[in-house]
C-alpha positions, -999 to +999 in steps of 0.1 A: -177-208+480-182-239+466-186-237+424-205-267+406-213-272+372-245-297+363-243-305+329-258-336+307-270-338+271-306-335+255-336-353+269-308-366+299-333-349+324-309-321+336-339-300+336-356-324+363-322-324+385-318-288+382-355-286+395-353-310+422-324-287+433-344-257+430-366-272+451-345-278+479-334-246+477-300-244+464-290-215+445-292-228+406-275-206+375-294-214+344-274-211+313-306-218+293-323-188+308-294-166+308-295-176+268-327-167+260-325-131+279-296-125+258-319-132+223-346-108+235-361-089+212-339-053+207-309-070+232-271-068+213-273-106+213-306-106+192-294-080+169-263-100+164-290-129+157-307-110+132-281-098+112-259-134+109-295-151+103-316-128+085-352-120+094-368-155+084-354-164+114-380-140+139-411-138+142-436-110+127-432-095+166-397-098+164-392-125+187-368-150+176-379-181+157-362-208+179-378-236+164-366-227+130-335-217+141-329-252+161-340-270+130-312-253+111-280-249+135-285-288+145-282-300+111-254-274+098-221-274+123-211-240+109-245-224+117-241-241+156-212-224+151-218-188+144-247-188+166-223-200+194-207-172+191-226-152+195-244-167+226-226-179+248-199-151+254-231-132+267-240-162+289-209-169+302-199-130+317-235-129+330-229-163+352-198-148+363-215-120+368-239-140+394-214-162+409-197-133+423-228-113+436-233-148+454-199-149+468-201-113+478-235-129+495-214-157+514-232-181+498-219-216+510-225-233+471-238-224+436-248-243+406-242-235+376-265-257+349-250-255+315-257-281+289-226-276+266-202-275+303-174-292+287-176-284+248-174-245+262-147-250+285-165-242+314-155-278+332-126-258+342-138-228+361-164-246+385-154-267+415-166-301+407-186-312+378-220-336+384-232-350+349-269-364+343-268-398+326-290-419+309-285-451+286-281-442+252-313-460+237-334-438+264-324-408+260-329-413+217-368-426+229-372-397+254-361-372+229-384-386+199-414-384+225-405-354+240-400-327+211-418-348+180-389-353+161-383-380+130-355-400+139-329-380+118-334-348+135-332-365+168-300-385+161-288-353+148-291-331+178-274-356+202-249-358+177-245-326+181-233-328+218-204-346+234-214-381+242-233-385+277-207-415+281-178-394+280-188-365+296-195-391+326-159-402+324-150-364+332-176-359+363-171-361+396-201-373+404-229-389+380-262-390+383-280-418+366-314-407+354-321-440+335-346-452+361-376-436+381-380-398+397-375-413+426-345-430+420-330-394+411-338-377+438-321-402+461-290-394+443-294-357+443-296-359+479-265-384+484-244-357+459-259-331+479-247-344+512-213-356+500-205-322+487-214-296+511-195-326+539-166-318+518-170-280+519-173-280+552-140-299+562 
């Protein structure tokens, strides 16, 4: 079975790849998802939240404050930090958790979409890596549109990240989301094709 890992960086438009994949029916592992089932309310990874954090961080239903906590872990590195932690060991045993149930399937190929591929380490247990790109100035403008922050925060946040130009460098394949959905989707399809050709030989 044939192991890739999509990754990008904020407002890149990984979200719309993974989608268009979804909807061609490929099998898509969502780190994001897996991450916020591991903060539900009463889970070990929310406890472990709670008690790093402190209650400001949740709401009165106990749900967890994510805007808060966003606006605090992307402006302090040791706060990104703990919270790491805590997350993403979770995350990653539940996607290796999947990929096995889909290789006990036969599935032919499985995507794994995690946004921090490379700063976790995970680069090295998929197959081949496919990085979303845009140009530097567009993904800052999508970003300020997109979430309604002042330019600080924004700047911070894909500070925060390995830059999109050097995570590029370390793909196999890169997908440049800089122009139109259309555009995309061609080379979703072209990566597509090249990939399960090469499975297949």
């Amino acid at each position: 079975m044939l192991v890739v890992g999509l990754t990008g960086g904020i407002a890149s438009g990984k979200s719309t790849v993974s989608a268009l994949l979804k909807e061609r029916c490929y099998m898509v592992l969502d780190a994001d998802e897996f991450a916020r089932d591991v903060a539900k309310p009463h889970t070990a990874g929310w406890q472990e939240i709670w008690e790093v954090f402190g209650e400001e961080y949740f709401h009165p239903d106990g749900s967890l404050d994510r805007s808060r906590l966003a606006e605090t872990i992307f402006r302090d590195a040791t706060a990104r930090h703990r919270l790491n932690e805590i997350i993403h060991p979770k995350v990653l045993a539940l996607i290796e958790s999947r990929i096995q149930e889909s290789r006990n399937r036969g599935e032919s190929l499985v995507i794994v979409d995690v946004p921090l591929l490379f700063e976790v380490g995970w680069d090295k247990q998929v197959d081949k890596v496919v990085v979303v790109y845009v140009k530097p100035e567009i993904q800052l403008a999508r970003l300020l549109e997109r979430d309604n922050l002042t330019l600080e925060e924004a700047q911070n946040r894909i500070a925060a990240q390995l830059p999109l130009s050097l995570k590029a460098r370390q793909a196999d394949y890169v997908i440049d989301n800089s122009g139109s959905l259309e555009d995309t989707s061609r080379q979703v399809d072209m990566i597509m094709d090249t990939l399960l050709r090469g499975y297949r030989q």
